[in-house]
Structures are given as structure tokens and as C-alpha cells.
DSSP file (Angstrom, degrees, kcal/mol; ACC not computed):
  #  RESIDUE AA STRUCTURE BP1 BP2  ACC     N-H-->O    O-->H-N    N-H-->O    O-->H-N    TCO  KAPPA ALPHA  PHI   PSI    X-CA   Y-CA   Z-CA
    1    1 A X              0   0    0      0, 0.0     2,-0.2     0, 0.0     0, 0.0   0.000 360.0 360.0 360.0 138.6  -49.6  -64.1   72.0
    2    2 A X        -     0   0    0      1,-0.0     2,-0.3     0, 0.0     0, 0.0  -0.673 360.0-170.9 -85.5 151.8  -51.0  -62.6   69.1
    3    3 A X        -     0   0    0     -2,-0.2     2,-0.2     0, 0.0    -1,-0.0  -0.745  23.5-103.1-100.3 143.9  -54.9  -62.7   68.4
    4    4 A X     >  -     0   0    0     -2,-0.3     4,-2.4     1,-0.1     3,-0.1  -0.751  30.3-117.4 -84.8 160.5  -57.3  -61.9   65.7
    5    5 A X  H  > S+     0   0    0      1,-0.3     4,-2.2    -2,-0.2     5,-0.1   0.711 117.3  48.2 -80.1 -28.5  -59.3  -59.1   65.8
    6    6 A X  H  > S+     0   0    0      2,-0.2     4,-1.3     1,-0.1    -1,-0.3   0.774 108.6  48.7 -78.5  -6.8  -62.3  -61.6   66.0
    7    7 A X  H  > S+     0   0    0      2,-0.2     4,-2.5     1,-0.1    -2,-0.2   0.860 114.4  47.9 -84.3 -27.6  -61.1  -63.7   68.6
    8    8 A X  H  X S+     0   0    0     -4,-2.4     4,-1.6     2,-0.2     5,-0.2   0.946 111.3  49.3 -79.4 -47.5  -60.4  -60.5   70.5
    9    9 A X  H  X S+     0   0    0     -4,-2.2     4,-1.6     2,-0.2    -2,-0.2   0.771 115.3  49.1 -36.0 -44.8  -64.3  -58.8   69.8
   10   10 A X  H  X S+     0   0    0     -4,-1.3     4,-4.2     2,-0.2     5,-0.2   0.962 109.6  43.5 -53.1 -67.7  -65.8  -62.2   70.9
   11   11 A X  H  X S+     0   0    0     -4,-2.5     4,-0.8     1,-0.2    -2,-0.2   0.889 115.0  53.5 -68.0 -27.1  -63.8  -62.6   74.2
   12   12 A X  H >X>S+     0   0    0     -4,-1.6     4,-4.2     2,-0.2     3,-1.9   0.977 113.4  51.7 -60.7 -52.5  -64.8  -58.2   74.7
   13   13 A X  H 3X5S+     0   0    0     -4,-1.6     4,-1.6     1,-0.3    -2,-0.2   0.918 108.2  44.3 -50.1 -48.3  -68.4  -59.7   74.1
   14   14 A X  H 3X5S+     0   0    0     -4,-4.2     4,-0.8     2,-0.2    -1,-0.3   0.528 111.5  51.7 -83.6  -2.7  -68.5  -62.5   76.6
   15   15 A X  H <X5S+     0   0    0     -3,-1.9     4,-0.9    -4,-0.8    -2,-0.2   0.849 109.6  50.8 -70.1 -39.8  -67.0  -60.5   79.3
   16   16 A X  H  <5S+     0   0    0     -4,-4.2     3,-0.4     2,-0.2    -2,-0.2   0.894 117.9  41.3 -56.7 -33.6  -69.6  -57.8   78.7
   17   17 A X  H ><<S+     0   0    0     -4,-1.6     3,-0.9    -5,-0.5    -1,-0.2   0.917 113.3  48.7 -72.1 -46.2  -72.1  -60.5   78.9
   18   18 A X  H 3< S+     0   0    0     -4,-0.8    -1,-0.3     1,-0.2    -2,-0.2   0.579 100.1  67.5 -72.6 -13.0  -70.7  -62.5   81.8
   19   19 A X  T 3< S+     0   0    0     -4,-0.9     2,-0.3    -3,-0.4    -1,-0.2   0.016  83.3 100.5-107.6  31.3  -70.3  -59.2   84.0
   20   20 A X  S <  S-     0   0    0     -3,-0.9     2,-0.4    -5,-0.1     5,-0.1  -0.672  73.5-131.1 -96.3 180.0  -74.3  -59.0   84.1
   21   21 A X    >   -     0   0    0     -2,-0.3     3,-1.7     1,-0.2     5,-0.2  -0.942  13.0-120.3-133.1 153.4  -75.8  -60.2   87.0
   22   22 A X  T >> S+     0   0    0     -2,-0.4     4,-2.8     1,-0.3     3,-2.5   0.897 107.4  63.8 -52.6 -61.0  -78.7  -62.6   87.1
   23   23 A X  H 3> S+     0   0    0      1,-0.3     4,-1.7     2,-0.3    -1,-0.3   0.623 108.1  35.7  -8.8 -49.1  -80.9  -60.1   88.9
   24   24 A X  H <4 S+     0   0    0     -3,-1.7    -1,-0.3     2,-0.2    -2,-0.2   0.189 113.9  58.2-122.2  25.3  -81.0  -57.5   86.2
   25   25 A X  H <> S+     0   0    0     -3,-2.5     4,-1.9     3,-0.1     5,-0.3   0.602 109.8  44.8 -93.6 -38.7  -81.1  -60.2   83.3
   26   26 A X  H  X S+     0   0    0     -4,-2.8     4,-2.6     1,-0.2    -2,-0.2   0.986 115.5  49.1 -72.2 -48.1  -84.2  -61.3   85.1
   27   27 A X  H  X S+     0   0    0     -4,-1.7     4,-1.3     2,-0.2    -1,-0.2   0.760 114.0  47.1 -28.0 -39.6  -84.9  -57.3   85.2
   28   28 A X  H  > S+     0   0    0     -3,-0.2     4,-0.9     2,-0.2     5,-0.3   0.989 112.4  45.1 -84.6 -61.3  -84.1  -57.1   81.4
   29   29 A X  H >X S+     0   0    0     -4,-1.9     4,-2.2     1,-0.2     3,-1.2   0.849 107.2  63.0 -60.8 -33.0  -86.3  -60.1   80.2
   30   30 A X  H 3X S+     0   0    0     -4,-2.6     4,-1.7    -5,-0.3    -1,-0.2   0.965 108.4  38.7 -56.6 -54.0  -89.1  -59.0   82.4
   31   31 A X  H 3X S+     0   0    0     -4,-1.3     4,-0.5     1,-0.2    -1,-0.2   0.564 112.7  53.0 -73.2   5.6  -89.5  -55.7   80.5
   32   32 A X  H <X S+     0   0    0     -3,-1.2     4,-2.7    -4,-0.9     5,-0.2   0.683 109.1  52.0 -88.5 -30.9  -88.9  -57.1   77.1
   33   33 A X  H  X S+     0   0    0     -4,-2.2     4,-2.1     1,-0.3    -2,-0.2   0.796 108.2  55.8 -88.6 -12.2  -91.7  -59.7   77.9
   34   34 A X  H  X S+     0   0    0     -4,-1.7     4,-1.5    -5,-0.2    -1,-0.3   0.904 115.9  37.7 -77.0 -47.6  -94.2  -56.6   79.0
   35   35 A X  H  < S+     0   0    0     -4,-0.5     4,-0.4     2,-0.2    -2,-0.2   0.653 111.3  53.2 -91.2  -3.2  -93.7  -55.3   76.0
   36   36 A X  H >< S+     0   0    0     -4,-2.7     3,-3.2     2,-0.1    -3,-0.2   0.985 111.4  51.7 -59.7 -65.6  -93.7  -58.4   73.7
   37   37 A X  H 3< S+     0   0    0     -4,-2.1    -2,-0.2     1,-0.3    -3,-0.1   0.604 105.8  60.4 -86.6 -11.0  -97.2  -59.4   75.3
   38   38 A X  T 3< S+     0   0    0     -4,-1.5     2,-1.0    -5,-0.1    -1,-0.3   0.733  77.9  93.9 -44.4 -39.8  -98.2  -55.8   74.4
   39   39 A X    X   -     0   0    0     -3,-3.2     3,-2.1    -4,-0.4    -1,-0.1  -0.424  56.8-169.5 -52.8  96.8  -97.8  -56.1   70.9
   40   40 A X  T 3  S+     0   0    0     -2,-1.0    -1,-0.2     1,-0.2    -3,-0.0   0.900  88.9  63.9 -73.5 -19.7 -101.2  -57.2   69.5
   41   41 A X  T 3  S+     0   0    0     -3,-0.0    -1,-0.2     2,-0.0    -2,-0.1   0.358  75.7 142.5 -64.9   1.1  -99.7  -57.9   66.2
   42   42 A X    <   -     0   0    0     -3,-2.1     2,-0.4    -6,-0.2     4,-0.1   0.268  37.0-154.6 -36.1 140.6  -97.5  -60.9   68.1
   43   43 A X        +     0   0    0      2,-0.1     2,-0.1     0, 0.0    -1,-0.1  -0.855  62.9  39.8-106.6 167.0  -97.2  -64.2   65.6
   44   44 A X  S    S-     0   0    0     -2,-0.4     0, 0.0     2,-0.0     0, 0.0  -0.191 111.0 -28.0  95.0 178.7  -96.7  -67.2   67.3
   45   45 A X        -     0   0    0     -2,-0.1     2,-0.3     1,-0.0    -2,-0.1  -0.511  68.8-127.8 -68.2 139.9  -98.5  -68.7   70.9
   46   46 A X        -     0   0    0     -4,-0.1     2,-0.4     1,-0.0     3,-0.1  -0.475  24.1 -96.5 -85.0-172.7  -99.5  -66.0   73.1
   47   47 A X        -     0   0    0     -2,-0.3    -1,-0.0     1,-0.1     0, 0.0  -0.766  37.1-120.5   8.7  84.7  -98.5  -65.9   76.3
   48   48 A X        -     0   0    0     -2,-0.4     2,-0.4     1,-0.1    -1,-0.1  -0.111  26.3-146.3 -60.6 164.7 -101.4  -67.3   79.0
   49   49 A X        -     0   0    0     -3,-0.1    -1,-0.1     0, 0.0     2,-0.1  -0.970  12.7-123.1-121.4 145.1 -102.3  -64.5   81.3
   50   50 A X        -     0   0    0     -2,-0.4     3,-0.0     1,-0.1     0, 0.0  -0.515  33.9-111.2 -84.0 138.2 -103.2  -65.7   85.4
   51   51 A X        -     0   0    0     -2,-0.1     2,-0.4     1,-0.0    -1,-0.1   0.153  28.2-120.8 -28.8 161.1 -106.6  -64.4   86.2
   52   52 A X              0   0    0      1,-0.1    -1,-0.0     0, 0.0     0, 0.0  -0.985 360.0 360.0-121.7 134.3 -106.1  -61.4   89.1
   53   53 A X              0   0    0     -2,-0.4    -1,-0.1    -3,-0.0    -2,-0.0   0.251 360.0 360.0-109.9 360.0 -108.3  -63.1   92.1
């Protein structure tokens, strides 16, 4: 069956996406969110941070 070249770029996208594993998405968001809460220029709510006991 023939496709379009978008239908075929989409399904490339969602394999790529689906063949991550939770483990290093949780890897990936953790270092975007170190470097978010770095930004001092942030808009928006920060981010609370836990006291270090």
C-alpha cells in the first residue's frame, strides 16, 4: 500500500520515540530539569527546592 511521505515521517517519528526506554526518558527529563532550574532568568513558578537535612 502506498503512503504519503507524511504519513511515512510520522510513523519513522513514533518508532524512534516508542524505542526509548522509560529509564533514560526519566534520564533525559532529569537533566533538562537541572538545567531549567539553573536558568535564573526562568518565567513562570519556580520549582520548590527540599531543604538538604
Amino acid at each position: 500500500m502506498k503512503h504519503s511521505t507524511e504519513y511515512e515521517a510520522f510513523t519513522k517519528l513514533v518508532d524512534r520515540v516508542l524505542t526509548v526506554s522509560h529509564e533514560e526518558m526519566k534520564h533525559r527529563e532529569a537533566e533538562y530539569r537541572k538545567r531549567a532550574d539553573a536558568n535564573p532568568r526562568k518565567r513562570g513558578p519556580k520549582r520548590k527546592v527540599k531543604p538538604s537535612a
